[in-house]
DRENDO-1510 file (C-alpha; in Angstrom, 1 decimal, always signed):
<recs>
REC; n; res; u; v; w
REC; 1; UNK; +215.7; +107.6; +103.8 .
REC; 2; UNK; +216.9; +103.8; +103.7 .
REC; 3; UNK; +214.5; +102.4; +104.0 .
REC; 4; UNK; +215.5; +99.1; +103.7 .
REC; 5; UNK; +217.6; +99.9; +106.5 .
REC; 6; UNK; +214.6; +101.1; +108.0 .
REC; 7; UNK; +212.7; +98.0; +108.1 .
REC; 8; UNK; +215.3; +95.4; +109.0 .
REC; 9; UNK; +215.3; +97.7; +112.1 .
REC; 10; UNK; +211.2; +98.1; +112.8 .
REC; 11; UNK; +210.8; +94.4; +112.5 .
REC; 12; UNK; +213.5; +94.0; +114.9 .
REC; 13; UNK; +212.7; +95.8; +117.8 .
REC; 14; UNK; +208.8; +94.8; +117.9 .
REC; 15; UNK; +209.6; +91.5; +116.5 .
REC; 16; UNK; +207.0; +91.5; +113.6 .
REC; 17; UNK; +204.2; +93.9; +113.1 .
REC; 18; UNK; +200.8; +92.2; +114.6 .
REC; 19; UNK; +199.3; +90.6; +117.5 .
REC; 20; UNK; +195.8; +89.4; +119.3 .
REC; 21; UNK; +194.1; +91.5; +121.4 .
REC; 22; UNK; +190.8; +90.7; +123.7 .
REC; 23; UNK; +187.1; +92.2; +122.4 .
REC; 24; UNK; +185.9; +92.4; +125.7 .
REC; 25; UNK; +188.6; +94.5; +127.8 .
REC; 26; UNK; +187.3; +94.5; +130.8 .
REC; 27; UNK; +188.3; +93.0; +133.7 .
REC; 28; UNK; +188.8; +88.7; +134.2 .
REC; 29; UNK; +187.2; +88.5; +136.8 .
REC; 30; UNK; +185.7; +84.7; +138.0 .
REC; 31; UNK; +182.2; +85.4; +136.3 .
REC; 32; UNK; +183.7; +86.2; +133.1 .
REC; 33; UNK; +186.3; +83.6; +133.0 .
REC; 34; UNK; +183.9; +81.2; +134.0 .
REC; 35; UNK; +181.6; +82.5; +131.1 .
REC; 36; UNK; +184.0; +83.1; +128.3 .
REC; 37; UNK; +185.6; +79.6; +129.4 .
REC; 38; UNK; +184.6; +76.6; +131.1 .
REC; 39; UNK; +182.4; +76.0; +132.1 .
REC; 40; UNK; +180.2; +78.3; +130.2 .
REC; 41; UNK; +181.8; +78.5; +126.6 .
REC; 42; UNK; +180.4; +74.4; +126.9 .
REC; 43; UNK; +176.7; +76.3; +126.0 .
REC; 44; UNK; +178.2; +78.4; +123.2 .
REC; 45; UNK; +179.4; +75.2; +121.3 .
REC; 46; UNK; +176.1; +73.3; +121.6 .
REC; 47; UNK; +174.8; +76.3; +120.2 .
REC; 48; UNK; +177.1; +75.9; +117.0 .
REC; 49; UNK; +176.6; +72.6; +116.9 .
REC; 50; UNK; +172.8; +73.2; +116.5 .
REC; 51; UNK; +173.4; +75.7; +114.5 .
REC; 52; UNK; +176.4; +76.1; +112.2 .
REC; 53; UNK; +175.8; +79.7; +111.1 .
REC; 54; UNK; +175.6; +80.7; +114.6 .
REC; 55; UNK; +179.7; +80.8; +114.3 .
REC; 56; UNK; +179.8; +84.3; +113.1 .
REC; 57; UNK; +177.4; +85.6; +115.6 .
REC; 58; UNK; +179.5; +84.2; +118.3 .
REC; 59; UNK; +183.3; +84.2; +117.4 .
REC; 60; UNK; +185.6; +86.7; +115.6 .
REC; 61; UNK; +184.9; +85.0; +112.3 .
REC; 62; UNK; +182.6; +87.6; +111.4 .
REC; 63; UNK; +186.0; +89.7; +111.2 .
REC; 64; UNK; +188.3; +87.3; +110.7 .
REC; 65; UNK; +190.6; +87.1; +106.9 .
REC; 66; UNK; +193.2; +84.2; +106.5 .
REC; 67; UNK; +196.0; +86.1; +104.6 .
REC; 68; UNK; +197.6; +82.9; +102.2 .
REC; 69; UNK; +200.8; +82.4; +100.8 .
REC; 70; UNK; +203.2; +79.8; +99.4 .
REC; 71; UNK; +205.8; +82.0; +98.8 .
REC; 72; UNK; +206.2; +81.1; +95.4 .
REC; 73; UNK; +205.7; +85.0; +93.6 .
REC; 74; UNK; +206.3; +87.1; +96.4 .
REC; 75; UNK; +207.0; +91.2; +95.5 .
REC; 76; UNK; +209.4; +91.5; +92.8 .
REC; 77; UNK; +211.0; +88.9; +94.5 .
REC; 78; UNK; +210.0; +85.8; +93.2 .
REC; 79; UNK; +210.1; +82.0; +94.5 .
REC; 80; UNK; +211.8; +83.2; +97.7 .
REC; 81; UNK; +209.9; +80.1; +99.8 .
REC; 82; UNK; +206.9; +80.2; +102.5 .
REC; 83; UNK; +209.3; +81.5; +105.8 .
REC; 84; UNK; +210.6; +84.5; +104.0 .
REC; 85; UNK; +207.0; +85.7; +102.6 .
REC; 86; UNK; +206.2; +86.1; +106.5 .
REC; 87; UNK; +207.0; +89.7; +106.4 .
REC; 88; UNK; +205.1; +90.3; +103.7 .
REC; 89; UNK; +201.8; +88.2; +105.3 .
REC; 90; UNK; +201.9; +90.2; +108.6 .
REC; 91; UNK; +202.6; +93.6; +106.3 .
REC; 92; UNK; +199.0; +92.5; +104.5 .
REC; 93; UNK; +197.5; +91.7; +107.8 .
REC; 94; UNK; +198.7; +95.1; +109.2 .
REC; 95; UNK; +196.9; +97.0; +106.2 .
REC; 96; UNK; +193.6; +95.2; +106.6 .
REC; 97; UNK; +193.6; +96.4; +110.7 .
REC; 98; UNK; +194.8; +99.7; +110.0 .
REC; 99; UNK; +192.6; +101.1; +106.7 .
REC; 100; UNK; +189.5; +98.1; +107.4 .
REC; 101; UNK; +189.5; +97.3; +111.4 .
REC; 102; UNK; +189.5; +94.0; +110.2 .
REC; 103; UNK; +191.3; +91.3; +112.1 .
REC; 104; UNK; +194.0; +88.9; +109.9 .
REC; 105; UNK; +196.0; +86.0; +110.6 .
REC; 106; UNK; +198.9; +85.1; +108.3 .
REC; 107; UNK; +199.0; +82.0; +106.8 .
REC; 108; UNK; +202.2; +80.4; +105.1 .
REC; 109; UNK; +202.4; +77.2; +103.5 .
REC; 110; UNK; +205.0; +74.8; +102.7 .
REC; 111; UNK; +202.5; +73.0; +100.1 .
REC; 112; UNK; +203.6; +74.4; +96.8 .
REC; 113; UNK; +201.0; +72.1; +93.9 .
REC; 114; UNK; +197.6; +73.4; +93.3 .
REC; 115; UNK; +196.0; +70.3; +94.9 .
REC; 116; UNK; +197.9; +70.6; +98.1 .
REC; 117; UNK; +197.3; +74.5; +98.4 .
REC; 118; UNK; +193.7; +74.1; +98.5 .
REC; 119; UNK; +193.3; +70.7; +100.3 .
REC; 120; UNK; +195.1; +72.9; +102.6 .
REC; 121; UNK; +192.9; +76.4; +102.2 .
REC; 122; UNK; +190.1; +74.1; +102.6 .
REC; 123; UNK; +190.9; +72.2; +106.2 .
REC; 124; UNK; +191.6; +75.7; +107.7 .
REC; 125; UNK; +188.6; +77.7; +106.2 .
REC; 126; UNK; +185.9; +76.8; +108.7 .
REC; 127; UNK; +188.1; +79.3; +111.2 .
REC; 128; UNK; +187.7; +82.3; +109.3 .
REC; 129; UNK; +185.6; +84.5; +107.6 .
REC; 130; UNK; +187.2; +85.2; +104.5 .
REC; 131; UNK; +190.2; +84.1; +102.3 .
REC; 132; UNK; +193.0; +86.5; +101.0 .
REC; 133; UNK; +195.5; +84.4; +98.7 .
REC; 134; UNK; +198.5; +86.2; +98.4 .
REC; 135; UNK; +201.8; +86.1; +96.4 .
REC; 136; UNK; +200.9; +82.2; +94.6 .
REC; 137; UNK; +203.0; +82.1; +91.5 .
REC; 138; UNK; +201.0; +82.2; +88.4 .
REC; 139; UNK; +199.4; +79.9; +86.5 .
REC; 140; UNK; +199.0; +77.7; +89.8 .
REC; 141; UNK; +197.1; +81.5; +91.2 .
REC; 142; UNK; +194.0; +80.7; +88.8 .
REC; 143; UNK; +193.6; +77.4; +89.7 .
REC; 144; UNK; +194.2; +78.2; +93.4 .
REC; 145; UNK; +191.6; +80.8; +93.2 .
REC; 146; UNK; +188.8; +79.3; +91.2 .
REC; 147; UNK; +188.6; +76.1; +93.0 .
REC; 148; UNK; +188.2; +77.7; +96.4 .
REC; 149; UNK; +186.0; +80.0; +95.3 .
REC; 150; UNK; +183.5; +77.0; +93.8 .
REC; 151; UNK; +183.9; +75.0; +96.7 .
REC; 152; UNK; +183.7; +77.1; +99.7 .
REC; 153; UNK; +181.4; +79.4; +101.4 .
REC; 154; UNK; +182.9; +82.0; +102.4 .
REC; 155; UNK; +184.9; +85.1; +99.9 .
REC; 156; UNK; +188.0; +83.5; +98.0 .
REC; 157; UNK; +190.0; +87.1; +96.7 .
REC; 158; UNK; +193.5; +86.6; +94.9 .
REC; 159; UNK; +194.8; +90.6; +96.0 .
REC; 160; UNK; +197.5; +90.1; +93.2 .
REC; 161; UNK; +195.0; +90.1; +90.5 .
REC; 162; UNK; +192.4; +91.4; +91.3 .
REC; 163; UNK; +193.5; +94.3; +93.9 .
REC; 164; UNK; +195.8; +95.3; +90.8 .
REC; 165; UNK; +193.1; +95.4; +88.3 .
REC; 166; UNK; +190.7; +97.3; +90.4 .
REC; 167; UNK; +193.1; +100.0; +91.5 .
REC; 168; UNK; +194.4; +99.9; +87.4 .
REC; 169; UNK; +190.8; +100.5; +86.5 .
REC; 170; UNK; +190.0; +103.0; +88.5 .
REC; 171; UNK; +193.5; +105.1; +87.9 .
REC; 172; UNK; +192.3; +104.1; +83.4 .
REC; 173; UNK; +188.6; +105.8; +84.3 .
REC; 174; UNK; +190.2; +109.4; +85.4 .
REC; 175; UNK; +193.5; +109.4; +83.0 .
REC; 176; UNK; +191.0; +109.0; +80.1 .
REC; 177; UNK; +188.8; +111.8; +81.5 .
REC; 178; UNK; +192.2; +113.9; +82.1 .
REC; 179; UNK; +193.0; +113.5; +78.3 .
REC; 180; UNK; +189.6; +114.0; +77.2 .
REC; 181; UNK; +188.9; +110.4; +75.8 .
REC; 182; UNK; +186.2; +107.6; +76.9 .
REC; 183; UNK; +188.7; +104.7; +78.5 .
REC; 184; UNK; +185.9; +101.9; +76.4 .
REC; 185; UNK; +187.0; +103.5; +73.0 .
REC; 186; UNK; +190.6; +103.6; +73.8 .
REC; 187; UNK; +192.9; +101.0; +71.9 .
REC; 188; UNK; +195.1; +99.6; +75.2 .
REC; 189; UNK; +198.6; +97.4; +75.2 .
REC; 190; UNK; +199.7; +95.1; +77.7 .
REC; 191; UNK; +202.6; +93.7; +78.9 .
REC; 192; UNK; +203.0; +90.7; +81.2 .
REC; 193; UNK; +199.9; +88.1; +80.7 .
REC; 194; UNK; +200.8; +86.4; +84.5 .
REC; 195; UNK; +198.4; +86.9; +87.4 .
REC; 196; UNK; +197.5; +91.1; +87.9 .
REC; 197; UNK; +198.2; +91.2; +83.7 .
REC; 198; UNK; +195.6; +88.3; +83.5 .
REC; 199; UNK; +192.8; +89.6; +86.0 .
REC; 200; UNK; +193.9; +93.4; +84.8 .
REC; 201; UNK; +192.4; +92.5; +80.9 .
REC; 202; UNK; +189.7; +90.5; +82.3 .
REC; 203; UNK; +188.3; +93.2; +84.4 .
REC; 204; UNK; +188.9; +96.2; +81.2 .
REC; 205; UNK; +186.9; +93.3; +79.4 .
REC; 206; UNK; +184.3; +93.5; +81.4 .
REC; 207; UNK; +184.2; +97.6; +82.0 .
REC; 208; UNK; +183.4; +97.8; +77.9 .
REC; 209; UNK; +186.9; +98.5; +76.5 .
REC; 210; UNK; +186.8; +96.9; +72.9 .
REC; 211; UNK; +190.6; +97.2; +71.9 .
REC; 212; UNK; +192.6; +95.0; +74.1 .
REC; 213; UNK; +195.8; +93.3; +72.6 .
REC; 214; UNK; +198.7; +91.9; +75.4 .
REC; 215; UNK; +202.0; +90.9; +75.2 .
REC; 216; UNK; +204.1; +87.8; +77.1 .
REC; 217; UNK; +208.2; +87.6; +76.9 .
REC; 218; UNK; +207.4; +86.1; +73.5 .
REC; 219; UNK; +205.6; +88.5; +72.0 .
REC; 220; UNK; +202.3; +89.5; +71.1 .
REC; 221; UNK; +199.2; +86.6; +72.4 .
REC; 222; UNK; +197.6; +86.3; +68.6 .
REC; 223; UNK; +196.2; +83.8; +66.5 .
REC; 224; UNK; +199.2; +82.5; +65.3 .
REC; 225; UNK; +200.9; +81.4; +68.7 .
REC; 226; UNK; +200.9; +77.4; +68.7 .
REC; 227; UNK; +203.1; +77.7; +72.5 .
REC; 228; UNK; +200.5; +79.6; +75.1 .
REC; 229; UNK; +199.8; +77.4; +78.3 .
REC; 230; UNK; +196.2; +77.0; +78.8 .
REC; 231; UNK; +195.3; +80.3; +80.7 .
REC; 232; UNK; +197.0; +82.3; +77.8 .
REC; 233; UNK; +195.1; +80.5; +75.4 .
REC; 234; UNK; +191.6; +81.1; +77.6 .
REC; 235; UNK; +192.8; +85.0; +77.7 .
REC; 236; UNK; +192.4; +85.7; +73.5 .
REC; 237; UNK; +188.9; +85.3; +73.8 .
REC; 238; UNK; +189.1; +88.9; +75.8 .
REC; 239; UNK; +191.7; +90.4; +73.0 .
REC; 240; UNK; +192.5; +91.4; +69.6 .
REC; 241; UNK; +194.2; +88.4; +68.0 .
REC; 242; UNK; +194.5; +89.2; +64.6 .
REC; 243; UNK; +197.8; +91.0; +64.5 .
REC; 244; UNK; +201.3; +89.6; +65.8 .
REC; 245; UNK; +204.6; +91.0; +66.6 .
REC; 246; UNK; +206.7; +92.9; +68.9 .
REC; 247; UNK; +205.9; +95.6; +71.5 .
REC; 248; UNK; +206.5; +98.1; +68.9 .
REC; 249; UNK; +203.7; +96.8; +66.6 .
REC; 250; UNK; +201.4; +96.7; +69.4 .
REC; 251; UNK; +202.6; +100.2; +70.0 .
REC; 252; UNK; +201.1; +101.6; +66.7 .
REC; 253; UNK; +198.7; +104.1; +67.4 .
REC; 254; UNK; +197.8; +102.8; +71.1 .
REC; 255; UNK; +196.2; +105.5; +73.5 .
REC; 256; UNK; +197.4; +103.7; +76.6 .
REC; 257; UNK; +200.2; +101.2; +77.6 .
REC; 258; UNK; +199.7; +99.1; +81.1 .
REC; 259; UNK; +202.8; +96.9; +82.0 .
REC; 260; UNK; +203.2; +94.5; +84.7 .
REC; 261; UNK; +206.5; +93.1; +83.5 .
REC; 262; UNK; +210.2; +94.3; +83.3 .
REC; 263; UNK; +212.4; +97.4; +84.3 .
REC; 264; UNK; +212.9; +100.2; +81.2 .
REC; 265; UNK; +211.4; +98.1; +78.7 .
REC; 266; UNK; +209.7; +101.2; +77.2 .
REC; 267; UNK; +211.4; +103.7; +75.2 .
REC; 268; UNK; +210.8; +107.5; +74.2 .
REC; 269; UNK; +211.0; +106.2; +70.8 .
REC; 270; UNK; +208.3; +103.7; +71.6 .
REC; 271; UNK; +206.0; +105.9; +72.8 .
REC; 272; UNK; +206.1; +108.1; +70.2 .
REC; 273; UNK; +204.4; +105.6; +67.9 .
REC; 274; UNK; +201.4; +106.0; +70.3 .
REC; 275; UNK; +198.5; +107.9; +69.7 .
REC; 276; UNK; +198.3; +111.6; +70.9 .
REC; 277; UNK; +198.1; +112.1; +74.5 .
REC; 278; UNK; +199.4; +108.8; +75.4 .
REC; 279; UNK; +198.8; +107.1; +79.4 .
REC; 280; UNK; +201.4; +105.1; +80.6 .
REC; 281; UNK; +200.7; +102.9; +83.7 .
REC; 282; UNK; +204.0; +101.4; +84.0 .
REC; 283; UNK; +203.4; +99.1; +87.2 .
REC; 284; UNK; +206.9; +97.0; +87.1 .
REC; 285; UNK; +208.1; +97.4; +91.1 .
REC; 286; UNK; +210.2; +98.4; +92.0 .
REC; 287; UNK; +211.7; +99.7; +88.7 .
REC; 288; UNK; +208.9; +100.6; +86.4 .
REC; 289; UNK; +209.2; +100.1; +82.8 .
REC; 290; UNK; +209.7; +104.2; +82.1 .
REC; 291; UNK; +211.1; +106.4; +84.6 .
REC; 292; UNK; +208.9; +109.5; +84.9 .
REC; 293; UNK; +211.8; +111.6; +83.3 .
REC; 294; UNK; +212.1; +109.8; +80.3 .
REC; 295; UNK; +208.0; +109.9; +80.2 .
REC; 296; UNK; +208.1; +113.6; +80.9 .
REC; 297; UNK; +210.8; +113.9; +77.7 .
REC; 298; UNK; +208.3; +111.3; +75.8 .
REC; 299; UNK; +205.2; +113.9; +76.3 .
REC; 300; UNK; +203.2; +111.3; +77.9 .
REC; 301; UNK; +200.5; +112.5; +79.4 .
REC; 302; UNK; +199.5; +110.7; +82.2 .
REC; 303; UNK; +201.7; +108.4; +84.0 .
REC; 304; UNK; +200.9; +106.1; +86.9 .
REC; 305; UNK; +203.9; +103.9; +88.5 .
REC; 306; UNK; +203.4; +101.2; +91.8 .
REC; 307; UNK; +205.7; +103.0; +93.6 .
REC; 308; UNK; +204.8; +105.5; +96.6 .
REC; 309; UNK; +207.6; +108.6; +95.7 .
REC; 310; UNK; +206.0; +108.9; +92.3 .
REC; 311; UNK; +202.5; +110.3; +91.1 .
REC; 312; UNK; +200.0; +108.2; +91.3 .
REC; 313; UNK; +200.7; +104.9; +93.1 .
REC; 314; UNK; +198.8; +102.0; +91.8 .
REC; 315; UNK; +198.3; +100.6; +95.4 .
REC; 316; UNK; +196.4; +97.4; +96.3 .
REC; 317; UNK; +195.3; +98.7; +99.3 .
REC; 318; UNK; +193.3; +101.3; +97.7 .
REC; 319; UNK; +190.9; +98.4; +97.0 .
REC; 320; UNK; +191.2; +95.5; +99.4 .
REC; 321; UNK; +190.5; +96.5; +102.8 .
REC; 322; UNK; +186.8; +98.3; +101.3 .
REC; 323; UNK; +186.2; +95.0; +99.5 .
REC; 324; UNK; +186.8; +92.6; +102.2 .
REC; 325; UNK; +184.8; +95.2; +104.8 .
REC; 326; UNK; +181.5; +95.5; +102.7 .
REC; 327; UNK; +181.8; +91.1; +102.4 .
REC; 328; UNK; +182.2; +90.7; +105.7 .
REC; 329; UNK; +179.7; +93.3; +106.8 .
REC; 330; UNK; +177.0; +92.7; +104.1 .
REC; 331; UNK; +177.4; +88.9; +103.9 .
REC; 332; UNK; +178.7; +88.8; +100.9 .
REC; 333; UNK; +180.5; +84.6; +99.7 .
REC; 334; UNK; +181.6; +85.4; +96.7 .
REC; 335; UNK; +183.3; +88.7; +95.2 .
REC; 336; UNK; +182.5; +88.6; +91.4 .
REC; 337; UNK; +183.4; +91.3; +88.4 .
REC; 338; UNK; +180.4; +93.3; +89.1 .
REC; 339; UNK; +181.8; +94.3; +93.0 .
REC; 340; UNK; +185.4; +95.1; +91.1 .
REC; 341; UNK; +183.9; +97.1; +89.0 .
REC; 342; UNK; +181.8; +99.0; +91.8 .
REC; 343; UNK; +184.9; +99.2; +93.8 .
REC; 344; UNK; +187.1; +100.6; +90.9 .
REC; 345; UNK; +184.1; +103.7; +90.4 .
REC; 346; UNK; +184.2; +104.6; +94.2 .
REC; 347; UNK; +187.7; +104.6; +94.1 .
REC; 348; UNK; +187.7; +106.9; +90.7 .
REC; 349; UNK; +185.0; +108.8; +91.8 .
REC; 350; UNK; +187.2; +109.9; +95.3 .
REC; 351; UNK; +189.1; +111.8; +93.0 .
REC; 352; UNK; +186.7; +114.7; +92.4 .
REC; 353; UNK; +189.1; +116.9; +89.8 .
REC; 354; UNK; +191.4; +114.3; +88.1 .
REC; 355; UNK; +194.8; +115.6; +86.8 .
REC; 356; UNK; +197.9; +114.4; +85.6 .
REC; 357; UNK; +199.3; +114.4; +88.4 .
REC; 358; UNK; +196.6; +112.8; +90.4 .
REC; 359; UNK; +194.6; +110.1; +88.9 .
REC; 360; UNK; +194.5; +108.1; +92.0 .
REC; 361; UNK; +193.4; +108.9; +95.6 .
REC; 362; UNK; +195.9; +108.2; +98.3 .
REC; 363; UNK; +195.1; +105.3; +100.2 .
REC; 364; UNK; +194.6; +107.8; +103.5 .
REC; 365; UNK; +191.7; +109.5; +101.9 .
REC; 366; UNK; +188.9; +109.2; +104.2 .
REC; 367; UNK; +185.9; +107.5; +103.8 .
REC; 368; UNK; +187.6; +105.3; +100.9 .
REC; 369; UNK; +187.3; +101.9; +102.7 .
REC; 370; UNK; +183.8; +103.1; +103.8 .
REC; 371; UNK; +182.3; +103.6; +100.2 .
REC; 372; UNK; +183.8; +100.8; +98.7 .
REC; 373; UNK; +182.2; +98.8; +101.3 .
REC; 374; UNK; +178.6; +100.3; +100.8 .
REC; 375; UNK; +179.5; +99.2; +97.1 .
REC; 376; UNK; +179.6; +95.4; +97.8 .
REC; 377; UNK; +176.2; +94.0; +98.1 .
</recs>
């Protein structure tokens, strides 16, 4: 199937993917007009007015996510500007209807600073119920994120990192299991210290795995680099520092690799300086960094890819729609580590008998956004 092909096609007959449709489908007739419109809707307001968290009792912000993009990371794409990331924005808001119920407008901005982003996020917030930031180039992404998130009210989630990690996570908790080892003893290498490598180490942090080293274009992130920026310098306090080198040093004895970086940047000959058994979660899209053949020929044991014809897909929306659900439906303002972490053992735990070739549920699996919701309290 082309389906690259495929899409130019779909998106050109329906002319994108989403629209609005009415809650109330009955009839408009002159009652309900003059109810849902003047003059009644005059009594609704007032009520607002009175009483500000009376919005989400009374208009679709109680299902409402603002999907929000600059266009400055988008796919494997890059800095392809705001009006081409539109297709990817109504793609997002199409997953959060379809797997969550939940309604989604795409947002694109031509703002591309920090600063303007969220003075931006910020003016339009009070119309929503929850923020989605999407494809914002890293290390503008953290900024972005954390600044919302302190000075709104509402959930602030940045899908690129931390959909990624969670999904990662979850795939890490049932490979370890497959290959008969506990994922917090495991000594773990990555590659690519931008946005889902960033929240990706963070989050393994935080599950109890000790061993962490990661690797930028330059090498390995250790004591003795004087050239980090200030969110690679922030991210040693979560690794082991005290060696330095190449990927093939990092490689020495490793029980799993995690890559979120370049096409075929790992050998055969590189992973056989891993540890027995090895795990390979080789996430570059939409060329990983090891082609399951060469894995196969490398004995790896478990490999997970981002792609959907392989084993395996590390998928985002394994994780967001659940998340966003049990905010929106539980009240949640902030999603912090401890609701990654629960999502990332629901979505483990859907997997009843792990095996190499299924480490990860498929995003269809029923009752998946369901539990993860009941998970965010």
């Amino acid at each position: 199937m082309d389906y690259n092909k495929l899409a130019l096609e779909l998106h050109k007959q329906y002319g994108g993917k989403i629209r609005t449709n009415l809650r109330d489908d009955t009839a408009l007739d002159k009652d309900r007009l003059s109810a849902y419109y003047s003059p009644g809707v005059g009594a609704v307001s007032q009520a607002i007015e009175k009483d500000n968290s009376l919005l989400r009792e009374y208009t679709w912000t109680n299902n409402l996510v603002a999907v929000i993009s600059d266009g400055s990371a988008v796919l494997g794409l890059g800095d392809i500007g705001p009006k081409a990331s539109m297709p990817v924005m109504e793609g997002k808001a199409m997953l959060f209807k379809h797997f969550a119920d939940i309604d989604c407008v795409p947002i694109i901005l031509d703002v591309h600073s920090a600063d303007e982003i969220v003075a931006a996020v910020k003016a339009i917030a009070p119309s929503f119920g929850a923020i989605n930031l999407e494809d914002i180039s890293a290390p503008k992404c953290f900024e972005v994120e954390d600044r919302l998130k302190a000075e709104l009210d509402i959930p602030v989630f940045h899908d690129d990192q931390h959909g990624t990690a969670v999904v990662t996570l979850a795939g890490l908790i049932n490979a370890a299991k497959v290959v008969g080892k506990n994922l917090s003893d495991c000594k773990i290498v990555t590659i690519g210290a931008g946005a889902a490598g960033t929240a990706i180490i963070k989050l393994l942090s935080k599950y109890g795995v000790a061993s962490l080293t990661a690797l930028d274009s330059k090498g390995i992130i250790s004591d003795e680099r004087q050239d980090l920026n200030p969110e690679k310098d922030a991210l040693r306090a979560y690794l082991d520092t005290s060696i330095s080198g190449t990927l093939e040093e990092a490689l020495d004895g490793a029980d799993i690799f995690v890559g979120v970086s370049k096409p075929h940047l790992l050998t055969a000959e590189l992973v056989a300086t891993m540890a027995d058994d090895p795990i390979i979660f080789a996430l570059a899209n939409p060329i990983p960094e090891i082609m399951p053949d060469v894995a196969a020929q490398a004995g790896v044991a478990v490999l997970a890819t981002g792609r959907s014809d392989f084993p395996n897909q590390v998928n985002n929306a394994l994780a967001f729609p659940g998340i966003f659900r049990g905010a929106l439906d539980n009240g949640v303002s902030t999603i912090t580590d401890d609701h990654k972490l629960a999502a990332a053992n629901v979505i483990a735990n859907m997997v009843e008998n792990p095996t190499k070739e299924c480490v990860i549920p498929s995003v269809f699996e029923a009752d998946l956004v369901k539990n993860i919701a009941a998970s965010i309290k």
